[in-house]
C-alpha positions in Angstrom: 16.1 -9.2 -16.7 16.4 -5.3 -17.1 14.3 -5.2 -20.3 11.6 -6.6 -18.4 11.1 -4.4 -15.4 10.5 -0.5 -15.8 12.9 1.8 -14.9 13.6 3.1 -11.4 11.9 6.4 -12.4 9.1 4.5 -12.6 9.5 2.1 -10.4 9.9 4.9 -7.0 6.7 6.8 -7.5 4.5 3.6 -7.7 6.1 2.8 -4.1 5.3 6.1 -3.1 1.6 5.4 -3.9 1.7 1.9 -2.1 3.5 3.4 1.2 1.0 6.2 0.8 -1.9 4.1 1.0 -0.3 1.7 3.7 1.7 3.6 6.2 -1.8 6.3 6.1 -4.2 3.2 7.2 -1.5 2.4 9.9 -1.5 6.6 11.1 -5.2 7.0 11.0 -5.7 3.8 13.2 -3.0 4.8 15.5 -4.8 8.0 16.0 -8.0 6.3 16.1 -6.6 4.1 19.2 -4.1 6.4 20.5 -6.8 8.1 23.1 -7.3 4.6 24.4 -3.8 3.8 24.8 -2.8 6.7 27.1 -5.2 5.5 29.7 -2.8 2.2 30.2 0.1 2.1 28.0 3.5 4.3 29.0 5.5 6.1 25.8 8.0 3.5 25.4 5.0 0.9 25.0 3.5 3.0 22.1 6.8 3.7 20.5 6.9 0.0 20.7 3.5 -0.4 19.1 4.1 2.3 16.3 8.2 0.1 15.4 6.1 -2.9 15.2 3.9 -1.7 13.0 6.3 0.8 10.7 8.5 -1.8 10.2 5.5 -4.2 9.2 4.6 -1.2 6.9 7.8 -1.1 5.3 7.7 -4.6 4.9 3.8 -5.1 3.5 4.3 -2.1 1.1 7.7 -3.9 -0.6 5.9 -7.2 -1.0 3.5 -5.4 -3.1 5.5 -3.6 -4.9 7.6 -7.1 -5.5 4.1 -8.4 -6.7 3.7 -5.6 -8.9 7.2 -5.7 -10.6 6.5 -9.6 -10.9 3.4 -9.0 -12.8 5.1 -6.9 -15.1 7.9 -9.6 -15.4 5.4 -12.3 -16.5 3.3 -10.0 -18.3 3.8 -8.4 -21.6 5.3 -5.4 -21.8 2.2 -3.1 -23.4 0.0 -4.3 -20.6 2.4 -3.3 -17.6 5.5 -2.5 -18.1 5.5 0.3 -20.9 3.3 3.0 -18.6 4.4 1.4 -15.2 3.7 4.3 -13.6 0.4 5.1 -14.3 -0.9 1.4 -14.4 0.8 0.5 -11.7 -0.2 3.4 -9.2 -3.8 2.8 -10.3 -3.6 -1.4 -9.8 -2.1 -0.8 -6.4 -4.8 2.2 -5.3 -8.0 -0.1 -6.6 -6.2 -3.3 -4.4 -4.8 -1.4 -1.3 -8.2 0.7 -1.2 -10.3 -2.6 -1.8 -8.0 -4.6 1.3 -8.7 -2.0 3.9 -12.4 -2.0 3.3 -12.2 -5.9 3.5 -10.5 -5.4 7.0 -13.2 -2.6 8.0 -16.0 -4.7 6.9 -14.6 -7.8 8.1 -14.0 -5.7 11.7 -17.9 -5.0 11.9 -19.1 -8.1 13.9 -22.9 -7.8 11.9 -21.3 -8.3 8.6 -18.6 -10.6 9.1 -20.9 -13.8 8.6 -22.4 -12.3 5.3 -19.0 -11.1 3.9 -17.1 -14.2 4.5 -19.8 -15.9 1.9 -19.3 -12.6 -0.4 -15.6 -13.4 -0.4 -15.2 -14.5 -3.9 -17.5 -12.2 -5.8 -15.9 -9.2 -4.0 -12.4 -9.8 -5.4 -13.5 -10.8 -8.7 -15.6 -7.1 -8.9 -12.3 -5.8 -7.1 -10.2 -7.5 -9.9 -12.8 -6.5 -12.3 -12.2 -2.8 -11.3 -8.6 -2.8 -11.1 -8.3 -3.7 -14.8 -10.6 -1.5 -16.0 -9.4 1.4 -14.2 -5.9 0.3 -15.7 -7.0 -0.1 -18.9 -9.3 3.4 -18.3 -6.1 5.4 -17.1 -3.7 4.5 -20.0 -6.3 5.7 -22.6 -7.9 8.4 -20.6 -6.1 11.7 -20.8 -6.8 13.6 -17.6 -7.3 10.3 -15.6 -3.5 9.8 -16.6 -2.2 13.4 -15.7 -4.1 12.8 -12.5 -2.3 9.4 -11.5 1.1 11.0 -12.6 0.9 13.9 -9.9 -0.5 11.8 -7.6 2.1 9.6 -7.6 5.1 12.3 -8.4 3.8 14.0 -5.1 3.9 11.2 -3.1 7.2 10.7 -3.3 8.0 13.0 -0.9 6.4 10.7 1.9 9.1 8.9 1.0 11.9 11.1 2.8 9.6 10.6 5.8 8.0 6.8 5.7 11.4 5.1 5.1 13.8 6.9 7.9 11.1 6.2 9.7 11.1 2.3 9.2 14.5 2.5 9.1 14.2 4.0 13.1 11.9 1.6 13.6 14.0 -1.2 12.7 16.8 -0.6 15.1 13.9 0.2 17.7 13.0 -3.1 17.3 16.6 -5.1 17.3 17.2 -3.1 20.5 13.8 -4.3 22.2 14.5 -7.6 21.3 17.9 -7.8 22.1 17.5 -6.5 25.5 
């Protein structure tokens, strides 16, 4: 089983990417609503709101990653597995990024009709995309240098996105508890 997942060097930068990308989306439409909520909502209502959601963060960004480690599972090595963290920070950017503008697109009442008909060609040109970009970064020197910091610098959300969920979980036992 260990020869056919990457290495935990790997492994922990490409969450970082994923967290990145989901816990931001959460924090930009928490600040987007935020303004509204202070007009009926109290503080313990919108610490509520932001456990909820942190701890569905924590949750959404690990069944990714657990999609992207069972890719490289099934897969052969060279296509995943062997530059992990390059291929998979760039899989998981072109699918994250792809997602939200489903939801914001999705969100606009004009377009919803016309998108829900566009459903399957926009995931086959988001699949499309994903593997060239993945095939693009692995051969593409600066493309690759440019993933690796990406990723490497991330990490440091880390140290803030998991104690966070971590708070938000007991947050949550308590509420429900009580």
């Amino acid at each position: 089983m260990r020869n056919r997942l990457p290495p935990l060097t790997q492994i922990l930068p490409v969450y970082a990417v994923i967290a990145f990308v989901v816990y931001g989306w959460t924090i930009i439409l928490v600040f987007w609503k935020l303004p509204s909520w202070l007009f009926f909502l109290h503080g313990g209502e919108i610490v509520a709101i932001l456990s909820y959601s942190f701890l569905l963060n924590l949750l959404e960004s690990l069944i990714v990653l657990i999609g992207l480690l069972g890719l490289c599972w099934l897969l052969p090595a060279r296509l995943l597995r062997d530059d992990f963290n390059v291929r998979g920070a760039a899989l998981a950017l072109v699918l994250l990024v792809s997602i939200m503008l489903h939801l914001w697109v999705y969100n606009n009442s004009d377009l919803r009709e016309a998108f829900i008909r566009s459903l399957l060609p926009w995931w086959g040109v988001t699949l499309a995309l994903a593997a060239v970009l993945v095939w693009w970064a692995s051969r593409t020197a600066w493309l690759r240098r440019g993933l690796l910091e990406l990723s490497d610098r991330l990490v440091v959300f880390l140290y803030i996105f998991v104690p966070m969920s971590l708070i938000s979980l007991v947050i949550v036992i308590i509420r429900n508890l009580t």
